[in-house]
Residue frames relative to the residue before (quaternion, step in Angstrom):
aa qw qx qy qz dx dy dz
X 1.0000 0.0000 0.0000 0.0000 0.00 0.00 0.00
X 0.5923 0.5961 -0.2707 0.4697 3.62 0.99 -1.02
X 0.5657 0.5730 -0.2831 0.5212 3.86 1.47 -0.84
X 0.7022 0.4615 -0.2146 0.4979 3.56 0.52 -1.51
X 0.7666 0.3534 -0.2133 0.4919 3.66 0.61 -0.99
X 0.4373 0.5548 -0.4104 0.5767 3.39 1.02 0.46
X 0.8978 0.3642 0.0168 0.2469 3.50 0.45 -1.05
X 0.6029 0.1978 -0.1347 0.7611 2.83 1.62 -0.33
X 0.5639 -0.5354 0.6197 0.1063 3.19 -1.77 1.38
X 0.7852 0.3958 -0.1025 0.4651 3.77 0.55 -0.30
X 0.7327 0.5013 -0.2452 0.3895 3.94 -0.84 0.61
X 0.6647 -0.5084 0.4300 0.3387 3.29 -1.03 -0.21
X 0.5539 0.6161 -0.3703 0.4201 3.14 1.14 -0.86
X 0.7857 0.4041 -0.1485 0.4442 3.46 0.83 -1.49
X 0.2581 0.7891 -0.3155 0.4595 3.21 1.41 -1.00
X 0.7303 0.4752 -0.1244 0.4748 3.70 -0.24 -2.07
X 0.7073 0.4501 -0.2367 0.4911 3.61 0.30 -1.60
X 0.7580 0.3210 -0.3083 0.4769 4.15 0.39 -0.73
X 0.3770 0.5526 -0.5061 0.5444 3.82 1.35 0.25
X 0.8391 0.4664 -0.0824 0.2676 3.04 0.04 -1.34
X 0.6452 0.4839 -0.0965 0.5833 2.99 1.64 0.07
X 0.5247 0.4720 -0.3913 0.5906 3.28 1.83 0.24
X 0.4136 -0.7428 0.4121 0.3277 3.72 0.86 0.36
X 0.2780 0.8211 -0.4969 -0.0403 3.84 0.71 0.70
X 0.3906 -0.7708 0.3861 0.3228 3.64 -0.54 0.33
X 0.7171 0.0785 -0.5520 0.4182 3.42 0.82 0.99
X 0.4668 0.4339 -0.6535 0.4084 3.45 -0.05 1.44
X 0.0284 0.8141 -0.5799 -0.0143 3.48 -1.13 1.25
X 0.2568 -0.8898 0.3577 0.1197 3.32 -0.52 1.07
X 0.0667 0.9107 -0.4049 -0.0479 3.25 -0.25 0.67
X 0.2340 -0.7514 0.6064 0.1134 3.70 -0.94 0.53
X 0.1992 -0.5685 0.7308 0.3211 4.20 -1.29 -0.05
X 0.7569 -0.4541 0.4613 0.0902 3.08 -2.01 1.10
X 0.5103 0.5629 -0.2872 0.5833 3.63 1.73 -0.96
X 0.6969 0.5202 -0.2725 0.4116 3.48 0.71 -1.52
X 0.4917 0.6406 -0.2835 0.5172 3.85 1.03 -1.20
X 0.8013 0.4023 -0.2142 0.3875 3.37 0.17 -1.71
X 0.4264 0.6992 -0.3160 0.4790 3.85 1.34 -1.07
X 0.6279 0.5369 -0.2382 0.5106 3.59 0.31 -2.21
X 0.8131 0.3163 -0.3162 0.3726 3.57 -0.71 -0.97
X 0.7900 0.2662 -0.3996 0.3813 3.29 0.29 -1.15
X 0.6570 0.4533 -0.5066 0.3260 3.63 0.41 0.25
X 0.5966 0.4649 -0.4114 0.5085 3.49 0.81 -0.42
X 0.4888 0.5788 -0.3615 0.5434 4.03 0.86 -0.51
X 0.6842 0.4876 -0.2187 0.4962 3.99 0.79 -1.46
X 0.8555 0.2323 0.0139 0.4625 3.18 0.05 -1.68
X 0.7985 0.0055 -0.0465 0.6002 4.46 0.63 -0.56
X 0.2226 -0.6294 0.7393 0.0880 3.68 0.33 1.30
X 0.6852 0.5567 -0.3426 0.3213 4.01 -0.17 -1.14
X 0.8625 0.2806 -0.2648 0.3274 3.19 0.71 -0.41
X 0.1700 0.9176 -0.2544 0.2537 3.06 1.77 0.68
X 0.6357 0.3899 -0.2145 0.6307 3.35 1.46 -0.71
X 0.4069 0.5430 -0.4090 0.6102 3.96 0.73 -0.26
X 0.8009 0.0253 -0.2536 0.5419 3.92 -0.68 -0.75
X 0.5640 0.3763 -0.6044 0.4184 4.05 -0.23 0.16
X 0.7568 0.1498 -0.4449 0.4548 4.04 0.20 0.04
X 0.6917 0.4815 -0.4386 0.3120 3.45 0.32 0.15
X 0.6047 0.6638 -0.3119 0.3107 3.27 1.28 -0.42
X 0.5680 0.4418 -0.3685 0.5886 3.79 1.98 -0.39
X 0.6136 0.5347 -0.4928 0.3076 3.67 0.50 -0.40
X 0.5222 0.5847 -0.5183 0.3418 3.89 1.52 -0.38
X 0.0484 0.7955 -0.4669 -0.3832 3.29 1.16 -1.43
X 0.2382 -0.8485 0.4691 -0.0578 3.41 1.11 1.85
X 0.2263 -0.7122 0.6409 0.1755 4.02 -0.76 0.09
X 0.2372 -0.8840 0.4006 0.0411 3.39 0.00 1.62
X 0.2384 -0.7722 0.5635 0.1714 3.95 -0.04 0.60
X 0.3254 -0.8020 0.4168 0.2779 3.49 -0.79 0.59
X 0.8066 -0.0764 0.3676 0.4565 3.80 -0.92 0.09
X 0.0677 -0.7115 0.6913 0.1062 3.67 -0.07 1.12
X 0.6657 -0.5051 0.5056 0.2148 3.03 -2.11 0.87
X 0.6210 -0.6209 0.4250 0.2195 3.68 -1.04 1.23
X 0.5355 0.4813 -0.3290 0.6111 3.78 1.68 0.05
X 0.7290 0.4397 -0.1912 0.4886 3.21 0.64 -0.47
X 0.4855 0.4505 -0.4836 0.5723 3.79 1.19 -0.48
X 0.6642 0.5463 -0.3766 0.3442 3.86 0.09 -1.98
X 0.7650 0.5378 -0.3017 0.1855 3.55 0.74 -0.96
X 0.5213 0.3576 -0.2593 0.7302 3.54 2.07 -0.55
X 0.3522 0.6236 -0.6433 0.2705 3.89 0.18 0.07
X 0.8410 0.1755 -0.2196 0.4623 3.26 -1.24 1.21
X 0.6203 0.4038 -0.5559 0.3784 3.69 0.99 0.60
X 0.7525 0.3516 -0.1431 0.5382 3.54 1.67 -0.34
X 0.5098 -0.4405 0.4345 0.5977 4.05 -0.62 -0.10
X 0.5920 -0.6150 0.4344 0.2875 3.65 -1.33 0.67
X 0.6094 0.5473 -0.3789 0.4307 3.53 1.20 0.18
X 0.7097 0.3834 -0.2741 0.5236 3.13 1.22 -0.51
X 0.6095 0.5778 -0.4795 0.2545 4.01 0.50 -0.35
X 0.3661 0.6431 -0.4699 0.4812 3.51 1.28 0.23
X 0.7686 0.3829 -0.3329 0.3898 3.34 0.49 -1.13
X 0.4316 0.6932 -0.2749 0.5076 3.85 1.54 -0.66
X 0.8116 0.3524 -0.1723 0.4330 3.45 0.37 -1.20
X 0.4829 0.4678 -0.4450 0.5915 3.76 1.54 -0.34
X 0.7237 0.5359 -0.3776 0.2155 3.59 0.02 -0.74
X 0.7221 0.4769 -0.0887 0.4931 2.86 1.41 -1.55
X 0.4138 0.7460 -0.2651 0.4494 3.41 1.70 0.20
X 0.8280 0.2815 0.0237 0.4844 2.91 0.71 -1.86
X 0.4116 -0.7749 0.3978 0.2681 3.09 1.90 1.22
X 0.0984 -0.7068 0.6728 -0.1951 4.07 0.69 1.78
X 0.1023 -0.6715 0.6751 0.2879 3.15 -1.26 -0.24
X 0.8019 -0.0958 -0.2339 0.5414 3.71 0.75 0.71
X 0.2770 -0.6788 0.6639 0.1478 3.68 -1.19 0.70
X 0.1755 -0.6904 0.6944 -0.1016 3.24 -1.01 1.57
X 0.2511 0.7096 -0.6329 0.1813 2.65 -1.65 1.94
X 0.6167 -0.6803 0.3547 0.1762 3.11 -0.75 1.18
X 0.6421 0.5946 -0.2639 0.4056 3.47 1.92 -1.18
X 0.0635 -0.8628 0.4779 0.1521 3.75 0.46 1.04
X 0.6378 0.4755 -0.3951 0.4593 3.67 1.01 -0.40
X 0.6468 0.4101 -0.4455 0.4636 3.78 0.76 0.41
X 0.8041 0.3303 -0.1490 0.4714 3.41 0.44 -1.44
X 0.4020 0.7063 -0.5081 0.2853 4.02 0.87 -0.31
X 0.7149 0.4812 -0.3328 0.3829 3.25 0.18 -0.68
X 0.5259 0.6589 -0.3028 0.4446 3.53 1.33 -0.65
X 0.4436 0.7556 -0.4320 0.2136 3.66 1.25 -1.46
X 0.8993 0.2087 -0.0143 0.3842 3.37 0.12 -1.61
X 0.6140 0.6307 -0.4309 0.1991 3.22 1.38 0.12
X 0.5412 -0.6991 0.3995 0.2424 3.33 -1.17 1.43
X 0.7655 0.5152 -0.3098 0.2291 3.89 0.60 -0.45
X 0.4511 0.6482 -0.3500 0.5038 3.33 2.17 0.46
X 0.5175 -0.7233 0.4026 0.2165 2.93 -1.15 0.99
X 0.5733 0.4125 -0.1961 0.6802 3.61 1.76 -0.57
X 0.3713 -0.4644 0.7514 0.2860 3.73 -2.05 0.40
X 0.5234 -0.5239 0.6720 0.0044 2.85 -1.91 0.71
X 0.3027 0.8425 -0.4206 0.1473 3.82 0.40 0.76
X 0.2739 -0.6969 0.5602 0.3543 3.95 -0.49 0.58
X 0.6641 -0.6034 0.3676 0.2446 2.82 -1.52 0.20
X 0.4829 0.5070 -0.5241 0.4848 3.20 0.57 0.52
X 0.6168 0.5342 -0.3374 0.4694 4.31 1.05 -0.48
X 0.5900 0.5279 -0.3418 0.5064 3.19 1.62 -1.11
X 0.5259 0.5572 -0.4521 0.4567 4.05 0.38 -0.12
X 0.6784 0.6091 -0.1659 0.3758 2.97 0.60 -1.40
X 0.6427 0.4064 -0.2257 0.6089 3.36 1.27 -1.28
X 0.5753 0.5381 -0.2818 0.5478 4.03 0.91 -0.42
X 0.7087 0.3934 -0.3300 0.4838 3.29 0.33 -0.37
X 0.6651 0.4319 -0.3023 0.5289 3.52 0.78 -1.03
X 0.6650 0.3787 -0.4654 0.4448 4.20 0.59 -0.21
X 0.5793 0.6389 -0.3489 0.3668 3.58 1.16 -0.36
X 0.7168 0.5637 -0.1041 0.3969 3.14 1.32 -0.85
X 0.4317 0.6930 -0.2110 0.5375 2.75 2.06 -0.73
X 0.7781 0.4944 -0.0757 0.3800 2.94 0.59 -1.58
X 0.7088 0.5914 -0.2281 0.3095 3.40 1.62 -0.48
């Protein structure tokens, strides 16, 4: 999501990123360190060019970074997601999120409804949705 909203002037994706960048204090963003590492080498792989773009945009999220979950802790959600992605699961569910927003429905879909996570699964177009309703709150 952090890729798309990086990249495109338009959506939710980005949308999220210019929230997140107004430094409110009850929206916390957060990312795992696995997820960071992922980002570069594909933008390094696939848009070396746009490399300076996310290095200044990436402090303006001021994102709370989770480190590398512990290899007990990957083994332990192994097999509710492909094995490339439960890193990204296990940062979330780490940093005790209450929802992990992603755009990648053919990995994380299957997660949507499951009842034994401590966080919702939401794309980013629900995450607005969930923004809009704390804004309102707030109004």
């Amino acid at each position: 999501m952090i890729i798309s909203g990086l990249f495109s002037d338009k959506g939710s994706p980005r949308l999220i990123l210019d929230v997140l960048c107004l430094g409110l204090p009850f929206i916390r963003g957060v990312t795992g360190r696995y997820n960071l590492i992922e980002i570069e080498r594909n933008l390094k792989r696939k848009m070396p060019e746009t490399i300076p773009v996310y290095e200044r945009y990436l402090p303006l999220m001021d994102l709370e970074v989770v480190q590398i979950p512990s290899w007990e802790d990957i083994e332990r959600f192994r097999g509710y997601i492909s094995h490339k992605d439960v890193p990204v699961l296990v940062s979330a569910i780490n940093s005790q999120s209450e929802f992990l927003v992603t755009g990648d429905k053919r990995h994380f879909s299957g997660l949507r409804e499951c009842e034994t996570l401590d966080l919702k699964v939401i794309n980013p177009s629900e995450c607005m949705a969930v923004f809009a309703g704390l804004f309102k709150e707030r109004a």
